[in-house]
C-alpha positions in Angstrom: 148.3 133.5 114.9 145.4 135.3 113.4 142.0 135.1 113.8 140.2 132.6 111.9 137.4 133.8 109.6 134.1 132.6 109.0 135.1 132.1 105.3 137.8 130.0 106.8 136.0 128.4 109.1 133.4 127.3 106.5 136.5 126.0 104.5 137.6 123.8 106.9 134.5 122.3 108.2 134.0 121.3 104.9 137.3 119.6 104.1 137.4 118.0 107.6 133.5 116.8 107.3 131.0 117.4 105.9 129.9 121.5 106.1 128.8 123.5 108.8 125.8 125.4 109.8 126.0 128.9 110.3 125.4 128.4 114.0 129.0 125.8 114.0 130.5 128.0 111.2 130.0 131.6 114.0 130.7 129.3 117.1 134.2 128.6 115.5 134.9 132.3 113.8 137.1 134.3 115.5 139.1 131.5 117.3 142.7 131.5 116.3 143.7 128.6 113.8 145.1 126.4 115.9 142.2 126.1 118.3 139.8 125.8 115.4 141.7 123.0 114.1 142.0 121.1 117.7 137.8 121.8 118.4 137.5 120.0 115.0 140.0 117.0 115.5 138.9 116.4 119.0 136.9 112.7 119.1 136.5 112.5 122.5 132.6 112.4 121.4 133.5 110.0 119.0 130.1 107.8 119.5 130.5 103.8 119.7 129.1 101.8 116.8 125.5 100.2 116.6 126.1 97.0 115.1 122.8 96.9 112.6 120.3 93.8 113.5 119.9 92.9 110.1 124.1 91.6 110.0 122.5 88.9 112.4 120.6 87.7 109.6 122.0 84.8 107.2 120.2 83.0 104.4 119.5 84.0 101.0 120.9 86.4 98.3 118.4 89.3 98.7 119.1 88.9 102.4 122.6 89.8 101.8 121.6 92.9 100.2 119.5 94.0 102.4 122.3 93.8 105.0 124.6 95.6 102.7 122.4 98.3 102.3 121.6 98.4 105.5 125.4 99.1 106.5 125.6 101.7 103.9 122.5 103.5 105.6 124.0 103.5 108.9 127.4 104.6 107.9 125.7 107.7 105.4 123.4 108.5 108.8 126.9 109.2 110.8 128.6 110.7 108.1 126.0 113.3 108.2 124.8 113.2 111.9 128.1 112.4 113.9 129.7 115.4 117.2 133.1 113.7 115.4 132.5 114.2 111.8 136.6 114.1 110.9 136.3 110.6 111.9 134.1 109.3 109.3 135.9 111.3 106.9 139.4 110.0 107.4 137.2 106.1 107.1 136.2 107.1 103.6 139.5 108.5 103.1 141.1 104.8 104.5 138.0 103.0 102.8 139.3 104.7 99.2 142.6 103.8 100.0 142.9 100.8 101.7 139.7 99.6 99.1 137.5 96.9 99.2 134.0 96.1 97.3 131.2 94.4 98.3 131.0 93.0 94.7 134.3 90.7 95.4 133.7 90.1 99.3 129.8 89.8 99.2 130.4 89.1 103.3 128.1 91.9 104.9 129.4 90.9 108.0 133.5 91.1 107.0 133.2 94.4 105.5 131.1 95.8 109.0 134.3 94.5 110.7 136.4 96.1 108.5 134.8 99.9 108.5 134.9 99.4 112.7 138.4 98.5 112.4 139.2 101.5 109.4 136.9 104.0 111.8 138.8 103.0 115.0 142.3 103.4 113.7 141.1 106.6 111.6 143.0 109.0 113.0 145.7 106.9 115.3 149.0 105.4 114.2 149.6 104.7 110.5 151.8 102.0 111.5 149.1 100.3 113.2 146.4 100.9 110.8 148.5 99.3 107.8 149.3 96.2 109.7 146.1 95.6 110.8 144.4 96.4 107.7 146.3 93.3 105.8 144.8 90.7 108.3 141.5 91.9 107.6 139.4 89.1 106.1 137.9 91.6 104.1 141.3 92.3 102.7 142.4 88.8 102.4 139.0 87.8 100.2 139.5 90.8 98.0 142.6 90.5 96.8 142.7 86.7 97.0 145.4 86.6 99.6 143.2 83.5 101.5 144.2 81.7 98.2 147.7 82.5 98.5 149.8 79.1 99.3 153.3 78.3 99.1 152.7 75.7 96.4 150.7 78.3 94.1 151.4 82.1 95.2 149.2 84.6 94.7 150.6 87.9 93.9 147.6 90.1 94.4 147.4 91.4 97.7 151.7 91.8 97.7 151.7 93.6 94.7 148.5 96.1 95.6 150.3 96.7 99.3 153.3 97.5 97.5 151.9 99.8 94.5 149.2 101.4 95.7 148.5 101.3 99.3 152.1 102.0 100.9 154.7 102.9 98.3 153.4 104.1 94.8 154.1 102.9 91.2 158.0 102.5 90.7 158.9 102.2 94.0 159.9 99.0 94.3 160.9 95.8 91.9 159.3 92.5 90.4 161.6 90.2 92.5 160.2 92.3 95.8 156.4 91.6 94.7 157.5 87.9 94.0 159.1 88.2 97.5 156.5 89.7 99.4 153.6 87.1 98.2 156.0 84.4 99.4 155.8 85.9 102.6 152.2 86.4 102.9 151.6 82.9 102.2 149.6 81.2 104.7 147.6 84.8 106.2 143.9 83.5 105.2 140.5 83.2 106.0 138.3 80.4 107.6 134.7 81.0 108.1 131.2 79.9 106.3 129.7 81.7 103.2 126.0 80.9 104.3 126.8 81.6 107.6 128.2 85.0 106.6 131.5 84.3 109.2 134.9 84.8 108.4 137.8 85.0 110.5 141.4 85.7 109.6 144.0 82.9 110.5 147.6 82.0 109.7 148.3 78.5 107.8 150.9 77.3 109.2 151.1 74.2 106.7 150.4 76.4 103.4 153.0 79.2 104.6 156.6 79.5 102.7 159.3 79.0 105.5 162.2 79.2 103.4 164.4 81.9 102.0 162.6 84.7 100.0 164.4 88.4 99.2 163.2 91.8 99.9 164.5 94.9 99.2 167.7 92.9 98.8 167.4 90.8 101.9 167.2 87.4 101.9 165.6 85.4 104.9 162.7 83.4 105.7 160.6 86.7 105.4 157.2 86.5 107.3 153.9 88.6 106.1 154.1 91.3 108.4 157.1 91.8 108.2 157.4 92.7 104.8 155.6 96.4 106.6 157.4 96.0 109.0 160.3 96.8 106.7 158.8 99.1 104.6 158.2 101.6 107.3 161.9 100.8 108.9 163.8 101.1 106.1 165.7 103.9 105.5 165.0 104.8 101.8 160.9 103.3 101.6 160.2 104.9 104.7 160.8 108.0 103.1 158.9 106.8 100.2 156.0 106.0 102.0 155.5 109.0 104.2 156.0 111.6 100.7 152.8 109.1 99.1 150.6 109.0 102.1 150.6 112.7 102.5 150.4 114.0 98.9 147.1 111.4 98.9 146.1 113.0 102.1 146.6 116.7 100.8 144.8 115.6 97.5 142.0 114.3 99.8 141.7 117.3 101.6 142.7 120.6 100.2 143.3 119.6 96.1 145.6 117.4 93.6 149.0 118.2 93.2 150.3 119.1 96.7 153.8 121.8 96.2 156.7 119.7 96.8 157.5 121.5 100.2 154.6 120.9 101.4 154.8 116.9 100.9 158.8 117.4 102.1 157.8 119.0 105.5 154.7 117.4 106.1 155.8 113.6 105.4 159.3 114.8 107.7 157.3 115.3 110.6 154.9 112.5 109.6 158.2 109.7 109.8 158.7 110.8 113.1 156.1 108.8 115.3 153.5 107.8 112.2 150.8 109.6 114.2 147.8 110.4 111.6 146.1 112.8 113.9 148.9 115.6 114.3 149.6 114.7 110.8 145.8 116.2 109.7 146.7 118.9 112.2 149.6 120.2 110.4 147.6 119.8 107.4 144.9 121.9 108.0 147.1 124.9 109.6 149.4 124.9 106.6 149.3 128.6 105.3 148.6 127.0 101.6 145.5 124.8 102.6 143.5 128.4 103.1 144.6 130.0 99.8 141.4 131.2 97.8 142.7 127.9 94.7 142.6 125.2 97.3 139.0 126.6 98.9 137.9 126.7 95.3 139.9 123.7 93.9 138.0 120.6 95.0 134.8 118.8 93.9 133.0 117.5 96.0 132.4 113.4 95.7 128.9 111.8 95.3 128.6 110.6 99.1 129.8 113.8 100.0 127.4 115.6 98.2 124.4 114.0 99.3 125.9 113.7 102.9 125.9 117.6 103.2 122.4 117.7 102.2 121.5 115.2 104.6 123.0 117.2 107.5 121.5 120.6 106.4 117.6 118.9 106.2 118.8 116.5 109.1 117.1 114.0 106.6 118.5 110.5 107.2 118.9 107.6 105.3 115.7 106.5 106.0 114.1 109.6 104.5 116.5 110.3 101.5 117.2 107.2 100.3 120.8 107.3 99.2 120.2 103.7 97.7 118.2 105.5 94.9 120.3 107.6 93.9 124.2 107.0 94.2 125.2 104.3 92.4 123.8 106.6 89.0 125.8 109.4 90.8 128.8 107.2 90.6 130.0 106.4 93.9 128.5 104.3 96.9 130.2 102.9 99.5 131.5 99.2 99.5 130.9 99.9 96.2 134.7 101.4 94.5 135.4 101.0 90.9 138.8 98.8 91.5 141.8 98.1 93.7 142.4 101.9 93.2 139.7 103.5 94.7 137.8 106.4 93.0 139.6 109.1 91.3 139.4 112.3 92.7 138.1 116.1 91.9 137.1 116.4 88.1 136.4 112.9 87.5 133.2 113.2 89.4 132.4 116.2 86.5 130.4 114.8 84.4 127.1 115.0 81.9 126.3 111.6 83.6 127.0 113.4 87.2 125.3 116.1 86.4 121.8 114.5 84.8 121.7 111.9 87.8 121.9 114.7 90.7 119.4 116.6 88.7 117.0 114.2 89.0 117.9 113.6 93.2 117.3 117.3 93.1 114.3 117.4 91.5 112.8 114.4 93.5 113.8 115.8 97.0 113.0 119.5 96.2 109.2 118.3 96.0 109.7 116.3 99.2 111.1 119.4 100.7 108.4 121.6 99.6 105.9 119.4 100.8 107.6 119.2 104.2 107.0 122.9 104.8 111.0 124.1 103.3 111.2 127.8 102.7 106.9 127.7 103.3 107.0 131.2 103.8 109.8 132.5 101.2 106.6 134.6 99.5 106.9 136.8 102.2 110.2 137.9 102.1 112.2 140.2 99.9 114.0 138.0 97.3 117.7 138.8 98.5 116.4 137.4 102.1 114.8 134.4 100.2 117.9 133.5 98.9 119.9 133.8 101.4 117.7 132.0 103.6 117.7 129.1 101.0 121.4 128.8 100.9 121.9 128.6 104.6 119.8 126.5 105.2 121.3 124.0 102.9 125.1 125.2 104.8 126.1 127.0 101.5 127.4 129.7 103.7 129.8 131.5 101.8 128.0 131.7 98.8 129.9 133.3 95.6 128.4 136.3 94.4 127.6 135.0 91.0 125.6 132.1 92.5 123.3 134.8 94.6 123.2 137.4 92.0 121.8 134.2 89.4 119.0 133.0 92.3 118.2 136.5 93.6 117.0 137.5 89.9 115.7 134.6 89.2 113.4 135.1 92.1 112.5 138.5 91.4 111.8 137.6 87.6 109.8 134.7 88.6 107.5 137.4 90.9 107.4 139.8 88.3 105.8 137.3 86.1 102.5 136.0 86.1 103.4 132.8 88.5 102.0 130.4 91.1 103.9 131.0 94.7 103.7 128.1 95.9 106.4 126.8 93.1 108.8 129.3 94.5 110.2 126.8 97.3 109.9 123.7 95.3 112.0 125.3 92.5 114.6 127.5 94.5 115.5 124.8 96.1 116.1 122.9 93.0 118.1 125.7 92.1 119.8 125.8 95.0 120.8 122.5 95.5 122.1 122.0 91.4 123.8 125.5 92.5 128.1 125.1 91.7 128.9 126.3 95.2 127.3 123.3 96.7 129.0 121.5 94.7 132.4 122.5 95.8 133.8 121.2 99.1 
């Protein structure tokens, strides 16, 4: 297997995290593929969680959002700052597909428990993940499945599990969702609102126990075994593994997977459920390293800012990713609907664009007044630039891209100018620049 190259390297630091810095990008280049891939997915370094303080706290409305954006801090301060970094990415990948928002399940505390679960299970057996995902209280608030009795069903949960997190649109029937819900009767919450407690727990008395039918089987169907089935029977099991792992490839390389690669990823994927080796044969697929997957991906809001965040080794604290990404478009805990956020060009947009020019304009002053690119006066303007882009991990820069900032540079010196508004506005530059941009 060939060598990897830095280009590549760069490629798939970004895809599996968040970027790398030159010094990661050179300490990886030259390894083959396979042991690039296998430094990358190893978690052994994985770090425990830090429960935040604050979720201790209970009381009053602004309280609650203070929590909340408190956990989004601390997750956006791993993203960027984590030895694992393929972790948190796979929990944003699970957190906008398995979705939940904070504006339907305002319990700080449930949706901590339900990112430690998602981040635990990121990477470990899909099986596992799915069932424990749908006895989340989270979950069960969300999509009202701790209202679901056997006098009054409540389809939502059975019908989301079915259509969008296991199986796809048209892959099963009406009398299966109607089934289903039956059987998840009974899976809810108890807990206290003020308290900010919630625990899942089966109903014995509000559970159907008679007969219900899916996928043409009639029985006295239980909630989890309704997965249970899905991922044992012959024709959904297929089913599932093709829609997991074109969501996966969209996720990490770009939409519409090839057909073959879905076919022999999802074969292998059926044969133990195992999500790790899964990523692993994603990432050495010939097809995830051809130049229109590295250039074929947008990079998401939380992603964008997260990169920045590891290049300044700004955290949240400093940042401030409270200001600034919900007019982006995306925050976590925060997803439009049951479907999570769309990928690639949908996050192309005027709207996009103004509200990461003004984040760019805001922390380009911060920068500049933090010493950043201090000295780029004294330095040719090709080393200027190239100094700026590394050090915000645009390592592979497009020619273009340094051609634009190099000449703007030298025009700007040519001109009759104040110096010390090179850094501020070459990092403005830099950081509206499209290759940062792309993931």
């Amino acid at each position: 297997m060939a060598a990897m190259s830095a280009a590549d390297v760069a490629h798939l630091l970004r895809r599996a995290g968040f970027g790398g810095s030159p010094a990661e990008i050179a300490a990886l280049a030259g390894q083959e593929a396979a042991a690039a891939v296998d430094h990358v997915l190893d978690t052994t370094a994985n770090p425990g969680e830090a429960r935040p303080a604050i979720l201790d706290q209970t009381g009053k409305n602004e309280d609650r959002w203070k929590r909340l954006t408190a956990l989004r801090s601390y997750w956006y301060d791993r993203m960027a700052f984590s030895p694992t970094p393929v972790v948190e990415k796979m929990t944003l990948f699970w957190h906008g597909h398995f979705t939940t928002s904070a504006d339907s399940v305002y319990r700080p505390n449930a949706l901590w428990d339900q990112m430690v679960f998602y981040r635990a299970n990121a990477l470990g057996n899909f099986r596992t993940l799915a069932q424990g995902m749908a006895l989340q209280p989270a979950m069960l608030f969300y999509l009202n499945n701790d209202q679901n009795r056997k006098k009054s069903p409540n389809q939502n949960f059975a019908r989301e599990l079915l259509e969008l997190f296991l199986l796809g649109i048209g892959n099963y029937s009406e009398g299966d969702v109607f089934g289903a819900a039956a059987a998840w009767t009974g899976h809810t919450v108890t807990g206290d609102y003020n308290a900010d407690t919630a625990t899942y727990t089966f109903n014995a008395n509000q559970h159907d126990g008679g007969n219900k039918t899916f996928f043409g089987v009639t029985k006295n169907w239980n909630g989890p075994e309704i997965i249970d089935e899905i991922f044992d029977n012959a024709t959904s099991r297929v089913v599932m593994a093709k829609f997991i792992v074109s969501k996966l490839w969209s996720f990490f390389a770009t939409p519409n997977p090839p057909a073959p690669v879905v076919d022999q990823l999802a074969a292998g994927f059926m044969a133990d459920w195992e999500l790790k080796p899964l990523l692993r044969a994603l990432f050495l697929r010939p097809e995830f390293s051809t130049d229109a997957v590295k250039q074929g991906l947008v990079r998401t809001p939380v992603e964008y800012l997260v990169t920045i965040m590891k290049a300044t080794t700004w955290t949240s604290a400093e940042i401030h990713p409270e200001w600034w990404l919900s007019n982006m478009g995306q925050e976590v805990y925060n997803p439009p609907n049951v479907s999570g956020w769309r990928p690639n060009g949908y996050w192309v947009s005027a709207a996009a664009a103004s509200a990461k020019a003004g984040f760019a304009d805001w922390l380009s002053w911060q920068l500049k007044d933090a010493g950043f690119l201090a000295d780029s006066t004294t330095h040719t303007a090709a080393e200027t630039v190239a100094t700026a882009l590394a050090a915000l991990h645009v390592t592979e820069p497009s020619a273009h891209v340094r051609q634009v900032l190099e000449q703007w540079v030298a025009t700007q010196r040519a001109a009759p100018y104040q110096g010390w508004a090179e850094p501020k506005y070459l990092t403005l530059l830099t950081l509206l620049s499209p290759d940062l941009q792309l993931a």
